[in-house]
GUVOZA-221733 format. One record per residue (C-alpha): residue in three letters; x, y, z. Coordinates in steps of 0.2 Angstrom, whole numbers, plus 2048, in hexadecimal, padded with zeros to 3 digits. Each point is the difference from the previous one (the first is absolute). Layout:
alaXYZ ...
//
This chain:
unk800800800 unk8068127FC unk7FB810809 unk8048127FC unk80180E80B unk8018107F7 unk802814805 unk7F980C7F7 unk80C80D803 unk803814805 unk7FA80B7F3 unk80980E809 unk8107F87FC unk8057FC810 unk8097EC802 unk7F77F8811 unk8057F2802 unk7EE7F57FE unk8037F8810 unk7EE7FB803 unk8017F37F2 unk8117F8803 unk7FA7FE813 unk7F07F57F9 unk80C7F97F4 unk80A7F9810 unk7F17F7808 unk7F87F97EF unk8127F77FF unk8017FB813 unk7EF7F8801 unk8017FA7EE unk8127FB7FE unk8047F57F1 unk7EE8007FA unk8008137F9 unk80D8087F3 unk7FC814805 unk80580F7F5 unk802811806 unk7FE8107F5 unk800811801 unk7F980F7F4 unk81080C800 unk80B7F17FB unk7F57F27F8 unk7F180A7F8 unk7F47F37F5 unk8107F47FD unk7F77F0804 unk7F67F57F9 unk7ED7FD809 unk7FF7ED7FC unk80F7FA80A unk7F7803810 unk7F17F880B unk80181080A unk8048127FD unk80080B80E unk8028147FE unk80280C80D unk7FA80F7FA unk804811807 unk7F780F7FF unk8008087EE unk8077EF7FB unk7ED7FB7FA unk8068007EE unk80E7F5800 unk7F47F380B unk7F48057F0 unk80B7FC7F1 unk8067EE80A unk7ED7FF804 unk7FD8017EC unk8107F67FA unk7F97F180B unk7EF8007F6 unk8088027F2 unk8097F17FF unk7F47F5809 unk807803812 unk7F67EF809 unk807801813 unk7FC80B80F unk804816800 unk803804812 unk801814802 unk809805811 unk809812807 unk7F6812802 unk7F47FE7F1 unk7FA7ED804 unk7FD806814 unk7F980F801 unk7F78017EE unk7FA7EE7FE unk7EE8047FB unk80380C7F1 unk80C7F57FB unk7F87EE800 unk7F180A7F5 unk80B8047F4 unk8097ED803 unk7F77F5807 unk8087EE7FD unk80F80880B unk8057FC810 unk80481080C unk80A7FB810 unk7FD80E80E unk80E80780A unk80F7F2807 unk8007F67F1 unk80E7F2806 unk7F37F3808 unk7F38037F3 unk8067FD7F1 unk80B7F3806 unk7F17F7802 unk7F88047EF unk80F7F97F9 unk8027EE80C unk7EC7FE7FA unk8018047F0 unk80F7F47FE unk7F77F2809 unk7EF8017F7 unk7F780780F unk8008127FF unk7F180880D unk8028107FE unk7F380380F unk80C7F880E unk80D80B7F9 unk80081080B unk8048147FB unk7F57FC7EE unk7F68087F3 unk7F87F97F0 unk7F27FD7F6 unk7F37F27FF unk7F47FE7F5 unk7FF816800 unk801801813 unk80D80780B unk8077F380C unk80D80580D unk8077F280D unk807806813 unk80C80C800 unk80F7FA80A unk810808805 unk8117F67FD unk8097F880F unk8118097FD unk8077F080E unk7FE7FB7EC unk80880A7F6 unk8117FB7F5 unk80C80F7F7 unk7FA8037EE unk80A7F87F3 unk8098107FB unk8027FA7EE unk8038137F9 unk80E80580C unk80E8007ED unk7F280C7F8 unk7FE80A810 unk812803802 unk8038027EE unk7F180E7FD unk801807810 unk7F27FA806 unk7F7800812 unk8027EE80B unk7F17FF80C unk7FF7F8811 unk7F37FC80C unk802803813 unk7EE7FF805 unk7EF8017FA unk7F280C804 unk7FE80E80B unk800804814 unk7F480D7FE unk7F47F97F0 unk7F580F802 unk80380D7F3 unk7F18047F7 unk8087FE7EC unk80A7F2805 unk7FC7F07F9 unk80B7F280B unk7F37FC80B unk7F97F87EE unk80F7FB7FA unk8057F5810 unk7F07FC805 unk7FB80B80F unk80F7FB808 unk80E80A809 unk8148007FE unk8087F27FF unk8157FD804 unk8077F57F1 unk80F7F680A unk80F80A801 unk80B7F17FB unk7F87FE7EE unk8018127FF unk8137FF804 unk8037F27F4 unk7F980A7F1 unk809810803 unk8127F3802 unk7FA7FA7EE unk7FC80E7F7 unk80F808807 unk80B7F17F9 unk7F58057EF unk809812802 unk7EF808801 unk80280E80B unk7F080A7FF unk7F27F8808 unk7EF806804 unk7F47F7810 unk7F08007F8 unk7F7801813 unk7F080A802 unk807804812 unk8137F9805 unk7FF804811 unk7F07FB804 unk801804812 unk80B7F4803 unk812809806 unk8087F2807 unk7FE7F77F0 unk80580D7F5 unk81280480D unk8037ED7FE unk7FF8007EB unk80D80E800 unk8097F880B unk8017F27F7 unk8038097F0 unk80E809807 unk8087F0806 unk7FF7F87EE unk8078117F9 unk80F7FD80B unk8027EF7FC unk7FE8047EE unk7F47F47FC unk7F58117FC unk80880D7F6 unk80480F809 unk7FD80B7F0 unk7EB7F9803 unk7F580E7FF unk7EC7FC808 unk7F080A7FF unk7F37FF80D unk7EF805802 unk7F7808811 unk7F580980B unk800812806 unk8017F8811 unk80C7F57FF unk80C80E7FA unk7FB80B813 unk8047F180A unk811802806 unk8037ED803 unk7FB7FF7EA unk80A80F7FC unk8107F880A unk7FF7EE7F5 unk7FE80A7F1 unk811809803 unk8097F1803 unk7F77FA7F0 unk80780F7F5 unk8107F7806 unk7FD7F17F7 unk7F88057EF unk7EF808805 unk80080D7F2 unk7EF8047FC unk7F080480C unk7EE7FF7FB unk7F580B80D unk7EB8047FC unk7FC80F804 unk7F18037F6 unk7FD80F804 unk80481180A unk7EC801803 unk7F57FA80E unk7F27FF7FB unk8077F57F1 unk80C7F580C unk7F07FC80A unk7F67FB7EF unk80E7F67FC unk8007F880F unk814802804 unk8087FA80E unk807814801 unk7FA811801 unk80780F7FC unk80A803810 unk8097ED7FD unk8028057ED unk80A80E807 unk80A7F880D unk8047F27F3 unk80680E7F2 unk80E80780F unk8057EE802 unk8027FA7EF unk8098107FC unk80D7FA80D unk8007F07F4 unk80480A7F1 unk80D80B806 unk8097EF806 unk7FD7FC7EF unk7F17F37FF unk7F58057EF unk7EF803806 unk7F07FC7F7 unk7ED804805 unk7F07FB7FD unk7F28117FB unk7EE7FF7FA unk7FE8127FC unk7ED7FD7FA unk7F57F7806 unk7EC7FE7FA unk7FA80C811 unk80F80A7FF unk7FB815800 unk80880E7FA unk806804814 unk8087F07FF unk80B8037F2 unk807810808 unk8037F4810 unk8087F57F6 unk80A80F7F6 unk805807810 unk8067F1807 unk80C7F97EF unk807812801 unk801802812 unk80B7F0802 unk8078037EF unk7FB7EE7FA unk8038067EF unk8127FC804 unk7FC7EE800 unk8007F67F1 unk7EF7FB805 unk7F18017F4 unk7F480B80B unk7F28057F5 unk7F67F17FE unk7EF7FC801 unk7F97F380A unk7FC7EF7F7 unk7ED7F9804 unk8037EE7FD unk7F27EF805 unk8037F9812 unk80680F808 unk7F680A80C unk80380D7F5 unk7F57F87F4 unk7F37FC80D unk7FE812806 unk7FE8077ED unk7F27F57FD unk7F88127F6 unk80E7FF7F3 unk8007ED7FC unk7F78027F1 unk80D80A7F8 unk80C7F47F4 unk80A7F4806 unk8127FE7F8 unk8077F0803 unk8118037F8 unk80180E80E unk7F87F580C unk7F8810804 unk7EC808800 unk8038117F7 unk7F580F808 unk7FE812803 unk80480A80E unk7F0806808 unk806810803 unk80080B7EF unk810809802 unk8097F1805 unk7FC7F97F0 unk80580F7F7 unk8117FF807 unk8047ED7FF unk7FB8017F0 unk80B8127FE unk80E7F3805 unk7FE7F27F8 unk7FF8097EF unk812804802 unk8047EC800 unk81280180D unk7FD7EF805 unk8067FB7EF unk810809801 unk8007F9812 unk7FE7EE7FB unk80F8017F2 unk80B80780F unk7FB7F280B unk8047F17F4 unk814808802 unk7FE801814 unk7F97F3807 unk80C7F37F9 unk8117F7803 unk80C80D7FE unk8117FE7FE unk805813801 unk7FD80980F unk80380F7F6 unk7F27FA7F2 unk7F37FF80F unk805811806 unk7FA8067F1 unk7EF7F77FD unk7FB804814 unk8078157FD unk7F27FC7ED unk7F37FA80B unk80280B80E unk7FE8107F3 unk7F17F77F8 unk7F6800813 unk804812802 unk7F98057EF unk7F27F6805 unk7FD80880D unk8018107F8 unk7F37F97F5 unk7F37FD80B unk80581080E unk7FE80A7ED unk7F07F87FD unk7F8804810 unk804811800 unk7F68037F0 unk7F27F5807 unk7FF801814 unk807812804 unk7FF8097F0 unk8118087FF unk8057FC7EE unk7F38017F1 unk8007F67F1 unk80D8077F7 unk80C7FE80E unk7FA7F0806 unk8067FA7EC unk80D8087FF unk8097FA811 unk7FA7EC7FD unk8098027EE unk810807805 unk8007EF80C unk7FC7F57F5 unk80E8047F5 unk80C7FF810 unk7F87F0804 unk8047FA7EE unk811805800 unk8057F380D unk7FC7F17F5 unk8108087F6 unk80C80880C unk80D7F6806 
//
């Protein structure tokens, strides 16, 4: 029997490392050693280059605004007569199964943790007794109705290193490798926030710091050097635990089993940055190769914060900010989270919002700032805007498009959006978050993207002028959003 696991890809440019299907990959070939041949593929490198017919199975992993590329393999499997089972997992398959089983109904969606489930899909299929309704964290079709069996999150007691089978490509196109350090969130509250689907209602989970150790040893011994923990929440409360990994890191460091010249990139909470214990560890970790720290923020706003249901407020945003510029001036690259726009959001709250960004110059950050926020199925988010559901669903964005319901609001996002940054920001991106080999080289791309936010938030400060305080009239307000623009453009050039 032969399976494929396939990922759709970046369209942003961007090499992840498709870590989620070479982690399935490892516990089909486990349960089912000897009894399964298993390919691995991946868009950026692979494209269509296979042939449908030599598999029973063909798994695709498809990622947001990867629809197409799940679409054309969709279409090449018809075409030549494709007779075994389509299994669709990642982002798309979880949170948009619905709209996408209308559109495909003889394919199977696998919800959230995939490793167990389609494991099983596979040992039935193999052994002629494939029930899909004893198969837990499903979607599909029967006879035109919409089945979905028990959602049930993986036992990580369970779970093996991914196979890594891209680590020459990765290093060779400087790609990003991914790791796993745990699952979920300790909080699992925030309103837009779609883990609590994902992982089945359930709360952080530790991934034993052996098999964590053991992968960053071998990826070191494949001289990949850049290496991003995919973790919704690292920490996740748990400060003893994250004092022993570093610990343990460093000792492999010394030992050189782990290079010293390996670079990490973490994500956490506003809170964990205040707790001294947190911001101790996190010191000794810049030691060790923590390079890169991912805070959420969301927004400098408090009535917002408490629509999006953040574990902050305005006050820990702003005790966080002084902390993490202590970070930054001891050289640790800073990144945060900002939903600038949300569905309630009022012209008050933009000035909060401006105030705040400018006040804490978080334009010096190479952090995108002006976003808006992204309405997408199984969040509370989504619960709490039932009045907007009927508004088109995009399952390539995974996202419900809408209109503010304040008036000016819309005016101004759609001011914004008119000026289209993010692409500029997007082409800057694929150069920065990468393997770099030059420190000099990444210098550059961070000073690129660093200018970009402040134009941005030119942009938008520019915009709400015109709009909220009436300072500028039209022929300013056109006048000042061209001339940055051009100086936007001009980074996609300068060297």
């Amino acid at each position: 029997m032969k399976v494929l696991l396939y990922n759709t890809g970046d369209v942003r440019g961007e090499l992840n490392e498709p870590i989620g299907i070479e982690l399935i990959g490892a516990h089909i070939l486990k349960a089912l050693k000897g009894q399964v041949t298993l390919d691995i593929k991946w868009f950026n490198f692979d494209q269509y280059s296979f042939d449908p017919l030599q598999y029973d199975i063909i798994g695709i992993s498809i990622h947001i605004n990867g629809l197409h590329v799940f679409e054309n393999i969709y279409r090449l499997c018809q075409e030549c007569g494709f007779k075994g089972l389509i299994i669709a997992g990642n982002s798309i398959a979880t949170f948009g199964y619905t709209q996408l089983l209308e559109k495909y109904p003889d394919v199977i969606c696998s919800i959230g943790e995939g490793e167990y489930t389609i494991t099983e899909i596979v040992h039935g299929y193999l052994n002629g007794c494939l029930d899909l309704t004893r198969i837990p964290n499903l979607a599909y079709k029967d006879k035109e109705k919409l089945i979905t069996t028990e959602r049930v999150a993986f036992d990580l007691k369970q779970y093996l290193p991914p196979l890594r089978v891209f680590n020459k490509q990765i290093k060779e196109n400087m790609g990003i490798s991914r790791i796993e350090a745990s699952r979920g969130c300790s909080w699992n509250k925030c309103s837009f926030c779609g883990a609590s689907h994902k992982y089945n209602n359930t709360n952080w989970r530790p991934i034993d710091i052996e098999i964590i150790l053991g992968q960053l040893v071998d990826l070191s011994g494949s001289e990949l050097t850049t290496v991003y923990f995919c973790d919704e929440d690292f920490i996740g409360n748990d400060s003893e635990r994250f004092a022993l990994l570093v610990e343990k890191i460093q000792e492999k460091m010394k030992n050189s089993e782990i290079s010293p010249k390996m670079k990490f990139f973490i994500s956490v909470k506003p809170i964990d940055i205040i707790n001294p214990t947190n911001l101790e560890i996190i010191r000794r970790f810049m030691n060790c190769g923590l390079n890169d720290l991912f805070i959420g923020l969301e927004s400098g706003c408090e009535s917002q914060l408490r629509r999006y249901n953040k574990c902050t407020n305005v006050d820990t945003n702003l005790r966080t900010i002084d902390k993490i510029r202590l970070l930054e001036e001891a050289g640790l690259s800073i990144d945060i989270g900002f939903i600038f726009f949300d569905y309630y959001m009022t012209p008050d709250n933009i000035k909060e919002n401006i105030r705040f960004i400018e006040d804490n110059k978080l334009y010096t950050l190479a952090s995108s700032l002006i976003k808006p926020m992204r309405i997408q199925p199984y969040t509370k988010t989504f619960a709490d805007s039932s009045d907007i559901h009927t508004n088109e669903f995009l399952l390539d964005d995974l996202m419900y498009s809408y209109h503010f319901a304040n008036d000016i609001v819309e005016q101004i996002y759609g001011a914004y959006c008119n000026l289209d940054l993010e692409s500029i920001a997007h082409k800057i991106q694929s150069m920065y978050r990468r393997e770099m080999s030059f420190i000099d080289e990444r210098k550059l791309i961070t000073q690129k993207l660093v200018q970009l936010r402040y134009f941005e938030f030119l942009s938008i400060k520019t915009i709400s002028k015109y709009y909220i305080d009436k300072e500028i009239d039209e022929l300013q307000l056109k006048s000042e959003l061209s001339n940055i623009c051009l100086y936007a453009g001009n980074l996609l050039t300068q060297r």
